[in-house]
NUDOZA-422527 format. One line per 3 residues: number of its first residue (from 1); their letters; for each residue x, y, z of C-alpha. Coordinates in Angstrom, 1 decimal, padded with zeros to 4 digits. Each point is the difference from the previous one (the first is absolute). Layout:
<pts>
NUM	a	X,Y,Z; ... $
</pts>
This chain:
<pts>
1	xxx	-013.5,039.5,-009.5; 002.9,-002.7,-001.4; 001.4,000.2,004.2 $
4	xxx	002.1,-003.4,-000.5; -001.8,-000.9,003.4; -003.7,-000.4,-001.7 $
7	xxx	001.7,-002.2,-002.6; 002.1,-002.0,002.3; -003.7,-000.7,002.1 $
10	xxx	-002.1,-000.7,-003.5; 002.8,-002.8,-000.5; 000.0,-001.2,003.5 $
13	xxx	-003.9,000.0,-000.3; -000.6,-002.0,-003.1; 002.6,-002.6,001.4 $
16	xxx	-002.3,000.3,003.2; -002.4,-001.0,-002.5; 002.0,-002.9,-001.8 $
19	xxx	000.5,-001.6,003.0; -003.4,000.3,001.0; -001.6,-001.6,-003.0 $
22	xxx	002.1,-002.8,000.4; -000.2,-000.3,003.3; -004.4,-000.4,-000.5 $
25	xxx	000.7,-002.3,-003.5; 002.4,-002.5,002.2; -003.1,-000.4,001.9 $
28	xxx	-001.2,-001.7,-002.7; 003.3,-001.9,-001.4; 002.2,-000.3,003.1 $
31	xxx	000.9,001.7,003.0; 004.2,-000.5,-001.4; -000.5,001.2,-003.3 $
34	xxx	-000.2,003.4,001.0; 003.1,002.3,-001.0; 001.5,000.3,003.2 $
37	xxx	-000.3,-003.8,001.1; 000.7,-000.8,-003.4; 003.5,002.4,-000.1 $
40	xxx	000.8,-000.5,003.7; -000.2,-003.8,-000.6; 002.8,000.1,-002.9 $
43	xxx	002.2,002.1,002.3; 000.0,-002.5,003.0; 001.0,-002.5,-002.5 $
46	xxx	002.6,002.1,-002.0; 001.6,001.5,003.5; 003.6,-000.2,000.1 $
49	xxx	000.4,-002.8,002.6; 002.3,002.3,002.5; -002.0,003.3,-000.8 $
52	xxx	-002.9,-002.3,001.6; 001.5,-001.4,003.1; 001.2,003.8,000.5 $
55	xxx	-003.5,000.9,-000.3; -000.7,-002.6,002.7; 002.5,000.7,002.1 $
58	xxx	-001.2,003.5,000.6; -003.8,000.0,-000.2; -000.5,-003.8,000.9 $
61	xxx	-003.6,-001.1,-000.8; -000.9,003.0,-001.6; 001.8,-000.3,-003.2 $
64	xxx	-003.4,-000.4,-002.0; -001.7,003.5,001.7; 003.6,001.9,-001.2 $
67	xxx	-000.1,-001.6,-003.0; -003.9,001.3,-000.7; 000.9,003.6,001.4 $
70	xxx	003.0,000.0,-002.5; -001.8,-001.0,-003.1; -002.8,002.4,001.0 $
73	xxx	002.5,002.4,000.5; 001.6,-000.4,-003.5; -003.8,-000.6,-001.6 $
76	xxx	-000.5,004.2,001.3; 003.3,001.3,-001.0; -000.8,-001.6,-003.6 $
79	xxx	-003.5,000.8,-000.8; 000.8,003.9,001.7; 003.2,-000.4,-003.0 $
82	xxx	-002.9,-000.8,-002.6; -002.1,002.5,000.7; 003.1,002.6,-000.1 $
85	xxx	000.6,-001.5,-003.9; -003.2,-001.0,-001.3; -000.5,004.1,000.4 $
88	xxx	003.1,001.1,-001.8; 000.5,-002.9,-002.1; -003.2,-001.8,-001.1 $
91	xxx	-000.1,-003.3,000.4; 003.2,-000.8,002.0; -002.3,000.1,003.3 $
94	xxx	-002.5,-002.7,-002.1; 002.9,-002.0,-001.2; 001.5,-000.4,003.7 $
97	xxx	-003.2,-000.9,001.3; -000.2,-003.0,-003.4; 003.8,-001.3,001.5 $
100	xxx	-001.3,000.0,003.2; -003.4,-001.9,-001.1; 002.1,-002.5,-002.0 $
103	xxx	002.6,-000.8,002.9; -002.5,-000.4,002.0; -001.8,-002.5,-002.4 $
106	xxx	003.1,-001.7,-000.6; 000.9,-000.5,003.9; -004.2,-001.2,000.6 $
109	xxx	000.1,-002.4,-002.9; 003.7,-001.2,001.4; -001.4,-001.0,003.5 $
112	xxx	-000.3,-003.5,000.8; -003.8,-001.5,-000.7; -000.5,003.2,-001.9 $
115	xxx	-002.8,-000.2,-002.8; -000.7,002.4,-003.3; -002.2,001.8,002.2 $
118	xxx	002.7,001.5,002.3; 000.8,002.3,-002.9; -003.5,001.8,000.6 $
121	xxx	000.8,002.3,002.8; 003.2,001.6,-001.1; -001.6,000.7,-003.4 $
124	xxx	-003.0,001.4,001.0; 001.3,001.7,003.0; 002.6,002.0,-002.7 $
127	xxx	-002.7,000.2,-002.2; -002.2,002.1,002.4; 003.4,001.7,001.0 $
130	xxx	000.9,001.4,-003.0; -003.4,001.3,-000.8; -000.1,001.6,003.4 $
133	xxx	003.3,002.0,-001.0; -000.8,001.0,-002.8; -003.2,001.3,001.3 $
136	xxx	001.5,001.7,002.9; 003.0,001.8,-002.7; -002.5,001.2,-002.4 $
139	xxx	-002.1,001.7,003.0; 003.5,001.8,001.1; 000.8,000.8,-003.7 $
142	xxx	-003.7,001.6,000.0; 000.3,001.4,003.0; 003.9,001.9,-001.3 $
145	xxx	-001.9,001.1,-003.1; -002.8,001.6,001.3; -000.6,003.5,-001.1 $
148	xxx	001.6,002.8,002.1; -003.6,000.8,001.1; -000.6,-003.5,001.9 $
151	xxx	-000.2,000.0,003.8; 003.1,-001.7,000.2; -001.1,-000.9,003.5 $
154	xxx	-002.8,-001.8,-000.2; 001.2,-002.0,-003.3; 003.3,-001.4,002.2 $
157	xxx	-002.7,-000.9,002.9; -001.9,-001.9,-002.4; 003.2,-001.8,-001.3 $
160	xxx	001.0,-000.8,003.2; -003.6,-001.0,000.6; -000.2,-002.5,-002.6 $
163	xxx	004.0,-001.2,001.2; -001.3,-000.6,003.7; -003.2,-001.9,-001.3 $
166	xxx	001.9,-002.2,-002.5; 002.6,-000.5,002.8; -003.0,-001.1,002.1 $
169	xxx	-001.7,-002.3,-002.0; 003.2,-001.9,-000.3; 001.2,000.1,003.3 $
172	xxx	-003.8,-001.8,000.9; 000.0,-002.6,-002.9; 003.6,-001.0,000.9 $
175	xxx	-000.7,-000.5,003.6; -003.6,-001.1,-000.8; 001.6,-003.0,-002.6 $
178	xxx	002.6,-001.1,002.5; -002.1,000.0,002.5; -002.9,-002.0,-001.8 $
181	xxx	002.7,-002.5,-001.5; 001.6,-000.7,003.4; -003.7,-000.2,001.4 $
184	xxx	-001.2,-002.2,-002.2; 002.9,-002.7,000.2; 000.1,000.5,003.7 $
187	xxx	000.6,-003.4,001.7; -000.1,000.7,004.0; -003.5,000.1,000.6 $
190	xxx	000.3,-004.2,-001.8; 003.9,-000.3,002.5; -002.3,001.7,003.1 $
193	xxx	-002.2,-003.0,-000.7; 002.0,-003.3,-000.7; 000.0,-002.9,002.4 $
196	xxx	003.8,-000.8,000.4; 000.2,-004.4,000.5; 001.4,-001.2,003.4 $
199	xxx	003.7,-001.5,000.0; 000.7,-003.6,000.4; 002.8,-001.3,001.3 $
202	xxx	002.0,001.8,002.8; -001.2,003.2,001.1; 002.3,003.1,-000.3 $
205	xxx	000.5,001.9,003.2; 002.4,002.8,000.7; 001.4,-001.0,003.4 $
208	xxx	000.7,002.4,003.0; 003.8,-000.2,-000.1; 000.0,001.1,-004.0 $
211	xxx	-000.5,003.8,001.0; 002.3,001.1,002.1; -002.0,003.4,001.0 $
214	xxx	002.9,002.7,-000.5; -000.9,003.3,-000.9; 000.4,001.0,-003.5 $
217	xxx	000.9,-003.4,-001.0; -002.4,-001.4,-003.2; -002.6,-002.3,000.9 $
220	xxx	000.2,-003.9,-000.4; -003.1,000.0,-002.6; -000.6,003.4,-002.4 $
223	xxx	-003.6,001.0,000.1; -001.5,-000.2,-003.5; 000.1,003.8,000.0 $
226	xxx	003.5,000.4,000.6; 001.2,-003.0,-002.3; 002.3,001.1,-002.7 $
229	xxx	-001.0,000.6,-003.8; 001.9,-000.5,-003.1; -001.2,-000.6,-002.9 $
232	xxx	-000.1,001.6,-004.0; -003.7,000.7,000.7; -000.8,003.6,-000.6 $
235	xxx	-003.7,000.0,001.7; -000.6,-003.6,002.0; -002.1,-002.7,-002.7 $
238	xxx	-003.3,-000.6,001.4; -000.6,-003.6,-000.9; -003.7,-002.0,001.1 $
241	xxx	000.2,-003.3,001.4; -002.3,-001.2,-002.2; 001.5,001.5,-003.5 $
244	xxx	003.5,-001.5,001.8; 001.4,-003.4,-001.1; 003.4,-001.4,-000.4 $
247	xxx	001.8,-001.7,-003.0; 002.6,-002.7,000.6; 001.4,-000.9,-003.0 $
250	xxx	003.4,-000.6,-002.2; 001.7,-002.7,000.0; -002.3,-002.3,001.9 $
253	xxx	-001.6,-002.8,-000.5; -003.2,001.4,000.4; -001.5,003.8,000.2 $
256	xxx	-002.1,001.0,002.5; -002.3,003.4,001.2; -001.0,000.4,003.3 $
259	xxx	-002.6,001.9,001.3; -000.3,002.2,003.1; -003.2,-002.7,001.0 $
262	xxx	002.5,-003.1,-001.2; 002.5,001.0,003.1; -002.7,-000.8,002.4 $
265	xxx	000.1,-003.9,-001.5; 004.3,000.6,001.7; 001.5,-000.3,003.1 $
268	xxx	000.8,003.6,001.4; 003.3,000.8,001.8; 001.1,002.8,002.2 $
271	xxx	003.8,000.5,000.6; 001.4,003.4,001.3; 002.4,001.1,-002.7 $
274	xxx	002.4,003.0,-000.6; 000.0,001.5,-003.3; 002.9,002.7,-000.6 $
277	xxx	000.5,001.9,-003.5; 003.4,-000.4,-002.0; 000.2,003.8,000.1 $
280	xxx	-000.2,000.3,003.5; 003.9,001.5,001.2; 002.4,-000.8,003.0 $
283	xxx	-002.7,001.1,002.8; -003.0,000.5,-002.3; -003.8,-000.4,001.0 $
286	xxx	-001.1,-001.7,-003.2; -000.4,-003.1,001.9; -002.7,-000.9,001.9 $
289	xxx	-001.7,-003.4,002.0; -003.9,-001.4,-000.1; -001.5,-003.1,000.1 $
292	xxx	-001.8,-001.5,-003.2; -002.6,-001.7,000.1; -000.1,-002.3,-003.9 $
295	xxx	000.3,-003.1,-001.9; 003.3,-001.8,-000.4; 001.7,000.9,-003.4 $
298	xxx	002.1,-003.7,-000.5; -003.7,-001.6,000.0; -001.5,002.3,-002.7 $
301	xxx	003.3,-000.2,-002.1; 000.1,-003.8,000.3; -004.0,-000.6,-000.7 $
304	xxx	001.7,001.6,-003.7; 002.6,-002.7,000.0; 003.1,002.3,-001.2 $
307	xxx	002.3,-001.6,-002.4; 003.3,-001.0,002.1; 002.5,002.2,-002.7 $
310	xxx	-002.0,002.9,001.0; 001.5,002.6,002.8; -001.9,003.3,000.1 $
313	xxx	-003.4,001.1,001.5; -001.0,002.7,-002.3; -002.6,002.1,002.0 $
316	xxx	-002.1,002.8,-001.2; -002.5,002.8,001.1; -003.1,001.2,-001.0 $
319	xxx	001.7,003.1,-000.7; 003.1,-001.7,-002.2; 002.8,000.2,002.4 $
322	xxx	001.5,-003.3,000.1; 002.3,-002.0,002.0; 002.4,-003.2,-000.1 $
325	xxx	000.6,-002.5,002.6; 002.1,-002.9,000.1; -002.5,-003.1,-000.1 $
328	xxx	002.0,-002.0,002.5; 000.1,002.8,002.4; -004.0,-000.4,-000.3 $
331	xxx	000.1,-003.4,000.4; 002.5,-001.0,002.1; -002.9,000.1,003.4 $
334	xxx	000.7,003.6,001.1; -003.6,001.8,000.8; -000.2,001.7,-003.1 $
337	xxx	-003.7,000.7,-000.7; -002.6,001.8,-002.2; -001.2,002.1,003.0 $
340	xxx	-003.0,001.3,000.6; 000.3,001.2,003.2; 001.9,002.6,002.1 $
343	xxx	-000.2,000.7,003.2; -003.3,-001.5,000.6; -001.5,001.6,-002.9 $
346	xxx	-000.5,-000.5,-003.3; 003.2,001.8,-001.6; -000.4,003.8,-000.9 $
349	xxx	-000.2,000.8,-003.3; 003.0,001.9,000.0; 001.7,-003.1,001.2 $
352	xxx	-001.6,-002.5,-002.9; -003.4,-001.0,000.7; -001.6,-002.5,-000.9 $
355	xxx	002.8,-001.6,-000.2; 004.2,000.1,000.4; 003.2,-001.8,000.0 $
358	xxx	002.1,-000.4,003.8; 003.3,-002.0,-000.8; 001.9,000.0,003.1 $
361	xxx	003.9,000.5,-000.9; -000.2,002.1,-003.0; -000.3,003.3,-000.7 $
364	xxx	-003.2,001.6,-001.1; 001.2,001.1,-003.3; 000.2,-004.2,-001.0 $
367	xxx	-002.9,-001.1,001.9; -002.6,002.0,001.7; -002.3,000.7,-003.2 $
370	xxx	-003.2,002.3,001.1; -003.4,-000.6,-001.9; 001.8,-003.2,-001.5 $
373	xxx	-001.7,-001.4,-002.8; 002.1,-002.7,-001.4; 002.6,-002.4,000.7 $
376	xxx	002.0,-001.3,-003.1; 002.4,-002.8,000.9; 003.0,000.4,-002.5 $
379	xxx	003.4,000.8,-000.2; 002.7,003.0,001.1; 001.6,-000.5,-003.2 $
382	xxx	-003.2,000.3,-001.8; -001.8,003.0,001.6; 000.8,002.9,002.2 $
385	xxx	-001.8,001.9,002.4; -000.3,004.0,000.4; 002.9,000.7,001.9 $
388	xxx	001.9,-002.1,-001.1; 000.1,001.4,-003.7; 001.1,002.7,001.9 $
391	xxx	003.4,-001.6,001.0; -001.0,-001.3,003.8; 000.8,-003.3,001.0 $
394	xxx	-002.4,-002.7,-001.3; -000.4,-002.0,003.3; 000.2,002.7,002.8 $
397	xxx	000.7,-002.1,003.4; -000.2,002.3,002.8; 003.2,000.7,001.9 $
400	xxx	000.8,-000.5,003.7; -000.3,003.7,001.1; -000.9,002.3,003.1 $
403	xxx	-001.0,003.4,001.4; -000.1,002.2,002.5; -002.9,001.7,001.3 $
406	xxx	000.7,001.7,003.3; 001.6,002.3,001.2; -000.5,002.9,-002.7 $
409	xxx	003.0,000.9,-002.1; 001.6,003.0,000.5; -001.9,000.3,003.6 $
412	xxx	001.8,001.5,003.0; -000.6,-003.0,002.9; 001.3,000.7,003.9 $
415	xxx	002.9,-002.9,001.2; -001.3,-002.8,001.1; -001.9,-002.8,-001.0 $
418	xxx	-001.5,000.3,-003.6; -001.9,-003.1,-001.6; 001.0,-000.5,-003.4 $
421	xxx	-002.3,-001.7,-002.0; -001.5,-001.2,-003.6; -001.2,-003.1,-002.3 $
424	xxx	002.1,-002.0,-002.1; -001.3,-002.5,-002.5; 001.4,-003.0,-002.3 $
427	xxx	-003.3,-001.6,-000.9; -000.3,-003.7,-000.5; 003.3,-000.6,001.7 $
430	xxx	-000.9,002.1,003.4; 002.6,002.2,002.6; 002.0,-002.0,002.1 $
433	xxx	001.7,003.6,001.6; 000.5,003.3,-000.6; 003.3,002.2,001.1 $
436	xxx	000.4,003.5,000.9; 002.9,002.2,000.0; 001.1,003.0,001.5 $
439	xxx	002.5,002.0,-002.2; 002.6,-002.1,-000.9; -000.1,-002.5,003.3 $
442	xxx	-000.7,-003.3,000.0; -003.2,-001.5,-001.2; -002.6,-001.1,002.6 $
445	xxx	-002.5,-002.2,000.0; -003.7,001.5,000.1; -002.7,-001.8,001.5 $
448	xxx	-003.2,-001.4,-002.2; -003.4,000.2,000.5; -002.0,-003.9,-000.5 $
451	xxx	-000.3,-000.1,-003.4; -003.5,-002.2,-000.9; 001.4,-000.6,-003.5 $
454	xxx	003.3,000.1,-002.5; -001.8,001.9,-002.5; -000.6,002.9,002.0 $
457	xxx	002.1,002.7,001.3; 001.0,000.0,003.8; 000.7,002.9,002.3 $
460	xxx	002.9,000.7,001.6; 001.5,001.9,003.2; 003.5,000.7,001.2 $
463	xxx	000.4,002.1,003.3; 002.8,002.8,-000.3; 001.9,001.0,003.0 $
466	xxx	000.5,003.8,-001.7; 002.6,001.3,002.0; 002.3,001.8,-002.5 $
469	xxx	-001.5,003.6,-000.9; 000.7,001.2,-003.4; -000.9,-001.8,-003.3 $
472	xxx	-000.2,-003.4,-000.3; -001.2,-002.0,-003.2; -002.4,-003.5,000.6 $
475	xxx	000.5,-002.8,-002.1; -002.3,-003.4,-000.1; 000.6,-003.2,-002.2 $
478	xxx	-002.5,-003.5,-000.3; 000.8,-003.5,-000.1; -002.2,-002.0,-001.5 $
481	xxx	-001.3,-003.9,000.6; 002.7,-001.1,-001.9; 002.9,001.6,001.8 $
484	xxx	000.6,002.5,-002.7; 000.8,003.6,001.1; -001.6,003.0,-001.9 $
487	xxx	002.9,001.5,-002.1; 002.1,003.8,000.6; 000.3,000.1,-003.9 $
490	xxx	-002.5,003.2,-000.8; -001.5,-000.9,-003.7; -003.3,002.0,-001.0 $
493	xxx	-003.2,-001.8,-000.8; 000.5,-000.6,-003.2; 000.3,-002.8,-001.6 $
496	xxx	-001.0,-001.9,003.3; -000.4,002.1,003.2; 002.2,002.0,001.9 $
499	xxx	002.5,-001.1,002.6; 002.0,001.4,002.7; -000.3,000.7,003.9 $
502	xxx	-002.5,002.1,000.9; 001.0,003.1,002.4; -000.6,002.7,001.6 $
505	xxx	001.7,003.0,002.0; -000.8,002.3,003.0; 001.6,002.6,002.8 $
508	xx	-000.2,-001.5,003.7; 000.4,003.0,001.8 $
</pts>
């Protein structure tokens, strides 16, 4: 009765059960302490830079789902190994499950904000493990060592029995904790219900001319569904407005906390804005346009009175990530804001509520902290943010760049006219044109929809009178407000985004 399949699913089972316990103890602790948040949280922030924007490149925003399938994936292939060796070689399976226990300890107690308590899950989780497989290898060596006159039959259903029902009771406390933790820090039942304040000042409108109504061409503003996420967030933070404050502090003169009920005491502001992700390649979709609706970031900063040698805006998260922005790019009266808004609602949670950073200009990765906490005023040569200590650029300004939506590459399209078209973007500085060209002629000037403001993308047409059959490859280049023209030079996105002409090819028949 020693068929290697019954040990491999006694392992797989108790680390059912590991995971399980943990999962219904994190209830208790934290919803990130569990192993897999706690292990899946060190590897997003021990990934190879370029294995990560690989990552991206091919699965987009779903780089966190792939990254739980493949840890789950590994957690099954290891426990079934255990269960193989704890039956032949007693306690290898035990002492796998301990190095798994204290990694996982090690990578909870390493997160950011983590407390002594973190620990809790992965060693009782192992705990119950390890008892489970030992249980579950003592019935099989009972079960191999019965005497000859045993129904054999009804002892390996009553094995498999006790396999399926330990297997059970895991699978429901596992779902039953994560489902109870993420229940009981829900926040959208208190979003569903918040009263967003009405801008002063001018009112944002999206005018008529700023969509120019071409099929398969992106839209002027991305619904809140459809806006992009990146961030180092395993499962999104659920964080209550009224547990919510945030720190300024550093070198100021003064710290400061405000409250989510102190921002009603501000003025709010609502600028349309384009936020775009340092990852995003030539052509990409991690970009994306709203309008915020929040509080002016230069006032909040200034009510701190910042000391005049410092230069960096230190942001951070509720969840650790943190951030650096130049404080004169804060400063200098572009609408950057602590928004609260999006779209006419309060922002999504997946998108920071309560409360997040917009800094038109910059990349996300150096300004758009979600679930921000804190702002410490200090210096770049005194602190340095999270992707930066990975070796990108410390002050991310966002490059003059463009991209073409329509028609599909690789499409077959009659002769005639074909309408080329796309968005280009150089935020804070605006598009004064946009070029197309067809194979290797001459360059030709597109024509722009009305943009309503420089720090948001514009779209973008050029009419094609397709008359040549056979291959052809489209190119498109920006210009931005102050007359400089997106560069051919192809560089990746690290250290600072990527570059290039955006192109595409396909068959006129």
């Amino acid at each position: 009765m020693a068929e290697r399949g019954v040990r491999i699913a006694a392992g797989i089972v108790a680390g059912g059960v590991t995971i399980g316990v943990a999962e219904v103890v994190s209830v208790l602790v934290s919803p990130d302490s569990t192993p897999l948040e706690a292990v899946g949280g060190w590897i997003v922030d021990h990934t190879p830079d370029g294995f990560r924007e690989w990552v991206i490149g091919l699965v987009g925003t779903n780089d966190k789902l792939l990254l739980f399938v493949c840890m789950g994936v590994v957690a099954v292939v290891l426990a079934g190994v255990a269960g193989v060796i704890e039956r032949v070689r007693r306690p290898l399976g035990a002492v796998l499950f301990g190095v798994f226990g204290l990694l996982s300890t090690l990578a909870a107690l390493g997160r950011p904000n983590a407390a002594w308590t973190w620990a809790l899950p992965s060693i009782l989780g192992v705990i119950a493990g390890i008892m489970v497989l030992r249980g579950l290898i003592r019935r099989i060596e009972a079960v191999d060592a019965a005497p000859p006159e045993t129904d054999m039959t009804v002892e390996r259903r009553r094995l498999m029995q006790g396999i399926v029902i330990a297997g059970a009771a895991a699978l429901v406390g596992g779902v039953a904790g994560r489902i109870i933790g993420l229940r009981s820090r829900d926040v959208s039942a208190e979003r569903a219900d918040v009263q967003l304040p009405t801008p002063t000042g001018p009112t944002t409108s999206v005018e008529p001319g700023a969509e120019l109504n071409i099929p398969g061409l992106t839209p002027y503003l991305t619904s809140n569904a459809d806006f992009y996420r990146i961030d180092t967030a395993l499962t999104v933070p659920q964080v209550s407005k009224d547990d919510w404050s945030l720190r300024v502090h550093g070198m100021v003169d003064r710290e400061i906390r405000l409250t989510y009920a102190d921002l009603a005491a501000k003025t709010p502001i609502e600028r349309l804005v384009t936020l775009a992700c340092v990852s995003n390649p030539v052509g990409g979709d991690l970009i994306s346009n709203a309008r915020w609706l929040g509080y002016r970031l230069d006032e909040i900063i200034a009510a701190a009175g910042p000391h005049p040698d410092a230069d960096m805006v230190l942001s951070r998260s509720a969840d650790g990530f943190t951030a650096g922005s130049p404080l004169a790019t804060l400063m200098d009266g572009r609408d950057a804001m602590l928004a609260v808004g999006m779209n006419g609602e309060p922002l999504p949670t997946a998108h920071g509520y309560p409360a997040r950073l917009v800094v038109p200009g910059l990349y996300g990765y150096v300004s758009a902290t979600k679930w921000v906490t804190e702002l410490e005023i200090t210096r770049f040569d005194r602190a340095e943010a999270f992707w930066t200590r990975r070796g990108w650029s410390a002050k991310g300004p966002i490059k003059t760049e463009c991209r073409i939506d329509t028609p599909r590459a690789h499409g077959t399209f009659n002769a005639g006219k074909l309408t080329v078209a796309g968005v280009a973007w150089a935020q804070h500085r605006g598009i004064k044109g946009v070029e197309v060209r067809i194979d290797q002629g001459d360059w030709q000037p597109a024509r722009l929809a009305v943009a309503p403001s420089i720090d948001t993308w514009v779209q973008w047409a050029f009419d094609w009178d397709a008359t040549g059959s056979g291959i052809h490859t489209i190119w498109a280049r920006a210009t931005d407000g102050t007359g400089e023209t997106q560069t051919d030079q192809q560089a990746d996105v690290v250290p600072d985004g990527a570059t290039g002409y955006p192109s595409l090819t396909l068959r006129i028949a």
